[in-house]
N, C-alpha and C positions, 0 to 999 in steps of 0.2 A: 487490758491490752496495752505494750508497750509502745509508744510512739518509734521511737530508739531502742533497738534491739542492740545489748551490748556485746562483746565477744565471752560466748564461754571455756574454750578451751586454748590453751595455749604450750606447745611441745616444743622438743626439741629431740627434732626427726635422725640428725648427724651431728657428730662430733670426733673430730681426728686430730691426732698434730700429726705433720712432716718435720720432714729434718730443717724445712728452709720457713714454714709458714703452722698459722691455728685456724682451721678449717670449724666452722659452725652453722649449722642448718634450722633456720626455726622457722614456724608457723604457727597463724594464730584464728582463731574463727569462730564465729559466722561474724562478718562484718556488715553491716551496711551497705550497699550498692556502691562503689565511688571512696569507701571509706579505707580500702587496700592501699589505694592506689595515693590515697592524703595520709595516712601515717608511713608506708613504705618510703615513699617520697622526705616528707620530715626526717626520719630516722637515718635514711642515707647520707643527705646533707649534714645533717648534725657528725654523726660517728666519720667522715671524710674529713670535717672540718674542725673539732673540737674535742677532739677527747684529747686531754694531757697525758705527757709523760715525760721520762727523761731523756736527754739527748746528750751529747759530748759537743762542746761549742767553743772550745778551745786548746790547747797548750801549749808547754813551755819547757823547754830544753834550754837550758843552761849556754850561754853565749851567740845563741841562732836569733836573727833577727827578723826573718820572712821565710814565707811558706815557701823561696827559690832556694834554700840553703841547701847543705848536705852534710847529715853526718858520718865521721869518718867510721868506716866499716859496716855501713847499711847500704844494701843494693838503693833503696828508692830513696827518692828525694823528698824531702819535708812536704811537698805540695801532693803526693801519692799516698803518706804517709796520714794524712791529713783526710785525706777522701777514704781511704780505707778505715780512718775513725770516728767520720763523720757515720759508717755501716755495723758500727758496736750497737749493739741494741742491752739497754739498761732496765733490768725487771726492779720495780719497788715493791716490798713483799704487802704493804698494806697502803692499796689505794687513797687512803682518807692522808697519808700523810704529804704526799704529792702538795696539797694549798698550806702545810706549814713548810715549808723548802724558801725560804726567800732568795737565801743568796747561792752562788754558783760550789758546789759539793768539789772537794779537790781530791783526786784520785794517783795514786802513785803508779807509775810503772816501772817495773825493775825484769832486766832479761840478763842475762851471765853468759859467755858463750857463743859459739856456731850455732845457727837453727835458726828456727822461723821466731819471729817474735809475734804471741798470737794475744785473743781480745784476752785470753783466761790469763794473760799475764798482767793484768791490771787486778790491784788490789782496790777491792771496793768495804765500803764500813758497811756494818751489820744494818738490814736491814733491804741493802741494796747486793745485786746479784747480776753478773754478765748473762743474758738470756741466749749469746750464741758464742760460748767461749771459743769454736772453733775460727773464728773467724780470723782470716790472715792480714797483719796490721801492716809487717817489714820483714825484711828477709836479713840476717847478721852475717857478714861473710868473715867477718875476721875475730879472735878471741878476745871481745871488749868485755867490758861491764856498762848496761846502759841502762840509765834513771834519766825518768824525765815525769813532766803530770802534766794531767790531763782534764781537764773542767768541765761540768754536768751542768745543766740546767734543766728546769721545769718550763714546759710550753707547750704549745701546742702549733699543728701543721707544719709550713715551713719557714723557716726564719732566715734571710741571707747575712752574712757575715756584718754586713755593714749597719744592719739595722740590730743588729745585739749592741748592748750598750757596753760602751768602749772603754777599756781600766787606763791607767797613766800605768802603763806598765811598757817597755820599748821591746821586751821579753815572748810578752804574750801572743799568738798569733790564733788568730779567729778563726773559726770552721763553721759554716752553715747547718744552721739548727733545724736537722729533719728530726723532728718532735713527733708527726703523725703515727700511731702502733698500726694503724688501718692499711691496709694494702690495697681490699677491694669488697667493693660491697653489691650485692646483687639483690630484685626483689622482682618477684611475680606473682601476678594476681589469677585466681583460678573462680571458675563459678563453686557453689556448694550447694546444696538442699535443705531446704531446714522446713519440716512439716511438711506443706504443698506447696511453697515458693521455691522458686530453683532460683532466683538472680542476687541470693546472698554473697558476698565477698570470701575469700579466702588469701590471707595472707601467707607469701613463703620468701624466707628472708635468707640471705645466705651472705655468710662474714668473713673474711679471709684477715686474719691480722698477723702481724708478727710476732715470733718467741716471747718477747716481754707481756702479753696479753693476751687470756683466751678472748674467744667470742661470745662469748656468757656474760664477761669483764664489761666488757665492751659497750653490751647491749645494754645492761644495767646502768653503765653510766650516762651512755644517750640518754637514754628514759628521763633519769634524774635532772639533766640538764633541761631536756622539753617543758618538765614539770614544773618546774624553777621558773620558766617563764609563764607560763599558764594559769601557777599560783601568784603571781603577781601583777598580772591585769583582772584577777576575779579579785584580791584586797582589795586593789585600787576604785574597781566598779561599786566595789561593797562602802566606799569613802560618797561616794557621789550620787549614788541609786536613792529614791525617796524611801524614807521610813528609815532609812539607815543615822546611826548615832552621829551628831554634829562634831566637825571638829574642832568647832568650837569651844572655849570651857565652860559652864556655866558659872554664872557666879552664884555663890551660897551665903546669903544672907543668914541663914539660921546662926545662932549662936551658943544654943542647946545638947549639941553634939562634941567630944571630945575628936580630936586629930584619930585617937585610935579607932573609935566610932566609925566617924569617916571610912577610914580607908578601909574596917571590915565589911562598911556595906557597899563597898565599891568590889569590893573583891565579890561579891553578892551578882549571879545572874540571871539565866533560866532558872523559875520556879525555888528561888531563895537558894539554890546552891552555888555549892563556891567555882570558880572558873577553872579552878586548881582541880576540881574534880571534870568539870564537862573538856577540858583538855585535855584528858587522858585518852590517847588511841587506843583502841577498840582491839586491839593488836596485844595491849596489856591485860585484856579481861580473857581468862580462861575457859574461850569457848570451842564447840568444836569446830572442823574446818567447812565444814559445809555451812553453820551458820555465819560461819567469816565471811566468805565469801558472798551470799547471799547480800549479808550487807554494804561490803565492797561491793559489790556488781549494782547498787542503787547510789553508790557515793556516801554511803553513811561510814565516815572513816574517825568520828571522835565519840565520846559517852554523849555529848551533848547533842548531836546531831542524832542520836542514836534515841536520845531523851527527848526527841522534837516530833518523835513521831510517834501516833499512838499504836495500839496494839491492833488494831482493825487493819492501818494502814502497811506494817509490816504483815500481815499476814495474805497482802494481797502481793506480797513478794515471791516473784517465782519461786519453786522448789522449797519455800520458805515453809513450816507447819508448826503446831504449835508445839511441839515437843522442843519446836528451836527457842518461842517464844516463853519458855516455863525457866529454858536454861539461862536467856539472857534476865530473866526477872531474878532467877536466884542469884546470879552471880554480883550483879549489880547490887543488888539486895545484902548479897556478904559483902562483899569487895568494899564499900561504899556508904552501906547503911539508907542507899536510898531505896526508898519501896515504888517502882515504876508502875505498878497496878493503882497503889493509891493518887500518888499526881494525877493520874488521866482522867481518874472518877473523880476528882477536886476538881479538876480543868471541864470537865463534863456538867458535875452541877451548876458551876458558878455562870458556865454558857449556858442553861437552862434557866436560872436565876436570872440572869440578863434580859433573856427573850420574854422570861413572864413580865419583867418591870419596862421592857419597850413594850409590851400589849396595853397597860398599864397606863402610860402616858402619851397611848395612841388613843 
């Protein structure tokens, strides 16, 4: 019997775009009593407050020196001009590149003509995309040629002009960095049944974000962010907890052992093998999804942790059978060279061999 019942199923019930917003619907369950209502919670906070993206946080036209100026042949004035590009919404096509972005991305804009000057008139470099090119920046009333640019940044929530870090530039004029893709976030908790209990939790989460980001996006990178913290008060507990490796060095007296010696039996862990193998996610061994799972749903997410439990103890794994447990012995067994059957009958005798020699000297 499980103390902690985890969630087994998790969907996604809607999913729409509009013209103006990314509509996304998910749910997750059977939760714990109370346990809706502590990650719904979490999740909203984080995705309101943190998710990165790009924004427009500045530009620069050529002899304007504040956002009260006006140029000649545009209906609005630089400070309109400015709030309507503060409402460009900027898609990066591959999220991971978002934390190499350090400095502000410079964007040209170029319009010819009578007409509206809109976001799709801004040229952006490869990789980067206006997500609501319709969007109206200025209005051109008389037959100019107008170039000016316009500055990106990486942030997040919202940032006021003043608090963007400031160039030596007399040119440049600042625009308040609304960075947040989030729009609105919604979460409600429902009862569920699971066997004869009815006061299981059910989670349903609903994401409203803008053009530059689904809610798929979105939710993925909450998660990541939660995780990120979670995984680093369990290292840290794992630095201080008893039985845990000192961090201290030890000193090594011996003088029998070569530098290479050394460091190949440091590379040395669980059951003489190498850390390079029990750190391989369990994500890289070719199994199927159900016995994925099975092990994800117990937190077994490396070969090592995977290698820490015996075969009795996985098999008391919900929906887990041995047909799962044949696949993870061969695969490990090719993939690796290591044989999971024999470790545990090693580790089986030598605890038998133990109990006979404490009877022994009892």
């Amino acid at each position: 019997m499980e103390l902690i019942n985890k969630p087994e199923e998790f969907k996604i019930i809607e999913e729409r775009q509009e013209q103006d917003y990314n509509y996304g619907k998910f749910t997750l369950f059977p939760l714990e009593r109370g346990y809706a209502i502590t990650l719904g919670n979490a999740l909203r906070r984080v995705l309101l407050s943190s998710i990165p993206a790009l924004a427009i946080t500045g530009l620069r036209i050529p002899g304007k020196l504040h956002e009260f100026d006006v140029v000649e042949g545009v209906k609005e004035d630089l400070l309109e001009m400015s709030l309507n590009l503060k409402q460009v919404q900027l898609k990066i096509h591959d999220m991971k590149e978002l934390v190499n972005i350090k400095e502000p991305i410079i964007l040209q804009v170029a319009k010819k003509g009578i007409g509206d000057l809109l976001a799709e008139d801004i040229i952006t470099p490869e990789g980067i995309e206006i997500a609501n090119p319709k969007m109206k920046i200025a209005s051109i009333t008389k037959d100019i040629s107008l170039e000016f640019e316009v500055f990106a940044e990486v942030g997040k929530g919202f940032v006021t002009s003043q608090e963007l870090e400031h160039k030596n530039d007399i040119e440049y004029i600042y625009i308040d960095g609304l960075f947040s893709p989030i729009l609105k976030v919604n979460y409600i908790t429902e009862n569920i049944r699971v066997g004869k209990k009815t006061d299981y939790d059910k989670l349903i989460l609903e994401i409203w974000t803008k053009k530059n980001i689904t809610p798929e996006e979105a939710l993925k990178e909450s998660t990541k962010i939660l995780i990120e913290h979670f995984r680093f008060i369990s290292e840290e507990l794992l630095k201080i907890l008893p039985g845990s490796e000192s961090s201290e060095p030890v000193k090594d007296t011996s003088t029998d052992f070569s530098i290479e010696e050394k460091n190949e039996e440091n590379d040395k862990n669980l059951y003489g093998i190498s850390s390079e193998i029990l750190d391989n996610p369990i994500d890289n061994l070719d199994l199927t999804k159900r016995a994925k799972n099975c092990l994800k749903r117990e937190r077994i997410n490396t070969v090592g942790e995977l290698l820490a439990k015996t075969p009795d103890e996985l098999m008391k794994i919900k929906n887990f059978g041995k047909k799962s447990l044949d696949e993870i012995m061969k695969e490990i067994k090719d993939k690796f060279g290591v044989d999971y059957d024999e470790i545990h009958e090693n580790e089986r005798r030598n605890s038998e061999q133990w109990d006979i020699e404490l009877k022994e000297i009892n």
